[in-house]
Steps between C-alpha positions, in 0.01 A plus 500: 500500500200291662666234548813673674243749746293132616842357515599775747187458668508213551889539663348780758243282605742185547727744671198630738406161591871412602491783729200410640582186545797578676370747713257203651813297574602707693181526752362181750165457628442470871155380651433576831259304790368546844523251762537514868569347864213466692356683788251426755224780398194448325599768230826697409396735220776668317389794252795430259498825210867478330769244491813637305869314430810653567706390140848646440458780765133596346189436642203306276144503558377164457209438267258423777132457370311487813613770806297504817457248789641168590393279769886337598330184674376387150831430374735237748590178468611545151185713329578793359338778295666655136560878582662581151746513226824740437762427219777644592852538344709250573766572784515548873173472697501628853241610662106484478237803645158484617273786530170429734225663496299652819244198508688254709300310753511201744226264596535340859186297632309636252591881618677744215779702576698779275818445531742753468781544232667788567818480241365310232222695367808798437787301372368146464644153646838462432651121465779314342489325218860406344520304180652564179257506187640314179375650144232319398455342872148411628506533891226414760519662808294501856443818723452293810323733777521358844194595670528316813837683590393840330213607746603680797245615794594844636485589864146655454373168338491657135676238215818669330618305137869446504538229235719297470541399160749290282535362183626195323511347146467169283865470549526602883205307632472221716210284629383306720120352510304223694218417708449529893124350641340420687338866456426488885876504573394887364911505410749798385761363259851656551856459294786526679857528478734421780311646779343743268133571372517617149120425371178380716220386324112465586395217299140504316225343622552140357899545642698565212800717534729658290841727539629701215784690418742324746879538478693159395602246808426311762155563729275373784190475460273572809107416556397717836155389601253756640503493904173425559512219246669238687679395250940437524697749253736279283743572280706388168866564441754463280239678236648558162493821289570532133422784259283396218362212772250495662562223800135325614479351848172402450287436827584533788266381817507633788414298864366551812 
C-alpha cells in the first residue's frame, strides 16, 4: 500500500511539473530600453511612472524597478537605459503605454522650465509597437523618445511635451555609426532618404555618431556644419542599411 500511495505521488507530482512546464512555453520574455534623438537643450527631464504592453487585446504593466525622472539627452547616439521586464503570453503585441508623472522639466541655458503634459498624466503615452511574440521567445525592444522634435514653445513662451515616440526591435533595427571632426566644424549629422530627413544626430564631443532603429535601404548621409563655423557641409550617399548591421563610416573631416 506504501509503495502504490509514493507511486501515485510521485505520478501527481510528474503530472504537476508537466503542466507547469507547459504553461511556461507558452509565455516570452520582453526587455524593454530607453534611447532617444537628440535635442538642443541642456536638460529634457521626463518623470516616467508606468510603462504597460498591450498583449492579445490586454494591457501589462511592465516590471519596471526604478519610476521617476529621466534626463532624454543622456541616452543618443546609441546609449540607452533598461526600464524593465514583462513576460508576456505569446501572441499579438500591439501597442505600448506610458504614464508620466507631473515632474517634467526642461533645462535651456541653464534656466528650468515645467513643461506641461496635459494628456499623459490621465491616460498615458500611447505608441505602436507591432510584433508577434513566439513561446519561449526572448525579445529586446527600444522606446525611442525624440526629444528634439517633442518640445513645443507655446505662444506665451511656456514649453508644451508632445512626444514623439517610436519603437523598434533586434529584428527591426538598423544602424548607422561614424565619426565627423574636426569638433570646430560644431556639425549636426542627418539620414536621409530621397529628399527626406528621417534621423539628425548631434554627435558627442570627440564626433562619434550613431543612428538606430532605421528602416532597411538606401540613405544619404549629410554633415551640416554650424554657420558661424566656416566650415563646407558634405555629404555621403549611396549609404547602406541592413537589420542586424550596423554600417560604420568611420571619420569623416570636414574643410574650410
Amino acid at each position: 500500500m506504501k509503495k502504490l500511495l509514493m507511486i501515485g505521488s510521485g505520478i501527481c507530482i510528474l503530472f504537476l511539473a508537466s503542466c507547469n512546464d507547459s504553461e511556461g512555453s507558452d509565455t516570452a520574455t520582453v526587455n524593454v530600453r530607453l534611447t532617444d534623438g537628440p535635442a538642443a537643450y541642456d536638460a529634457v527631464n521626463i518623470d516616467i511612472q508606468r510603462i504597460e504592453i498591450n498583449s492579445n487585446g490586454q494591457w501589462t504593466p511592465l516590471n519596471f524597478p526604478s519610476p521617476g525622472v529621466y534626463n532624454l539627452l543622456n541616452f543618443k547616439n546609441g546609449t540607452d537605459v533598461v526600464l524593465g521586464q514583462a513576460v508576456l503570453p505569446a501572441g499579438n503585441i500591439s501597442q505600448m503605454r506610458m504614464v508620466l508623472g507631473s515632474n517634467n522639466t526642461l533645462v535651456v541655458n541653464g534656466v528650468t522650465h515645467p513643461l506641461q503634459t496635459p494628456s499623459a498624466e490621465q491616460s498615458g503615452l500611447k505608441f505602436n509597437w507591432h510584433q508577434t511574440l513566439e513561446a519561449n521567445g526572448a525579445y529586446t525592444v527600444w522606446i525611442d523618445f525624440d526629444a528634439g522634435r517633442s518640445i513645443v514653445t507655446s505662444g506665451n513662451g511656456s514649453y508644451i511635451l508632445k512626444p514623439v515616440i517610436r519603437t523598434f526591435s533586434e529584428l527591426t533595427n538598423g544602424q548607422i555609426k561614424g565619426y565627423v571632426q574636426p569638433q570646430a566644424a560644431d556639425a549636426v549629422v542627418h539620414a536621409i532618404v530621397a529628399s527626406d530627413t528621417i534621423a539628425t544626430a548631434i554627435p558627442n564631443n570627440d564626433g562619434f555618431f550613431m543612428f538606430s532603429g532605421l528602416s532597411q535601404g538606401t540613405y544619404t548621409v549629410s554633415y551640416d556644419a554650424s554657420n558661424s563655423s566656416g566650415y563646407i557641409d558634405e555629404s555621403t550617399g549611396n549609404v547602406s542599411v541592413t537589420f542586424g548591421q550596423i554600417t560604420n563610416l568611420g571619420i569623416k573631416t570636414l574643410h574650410q
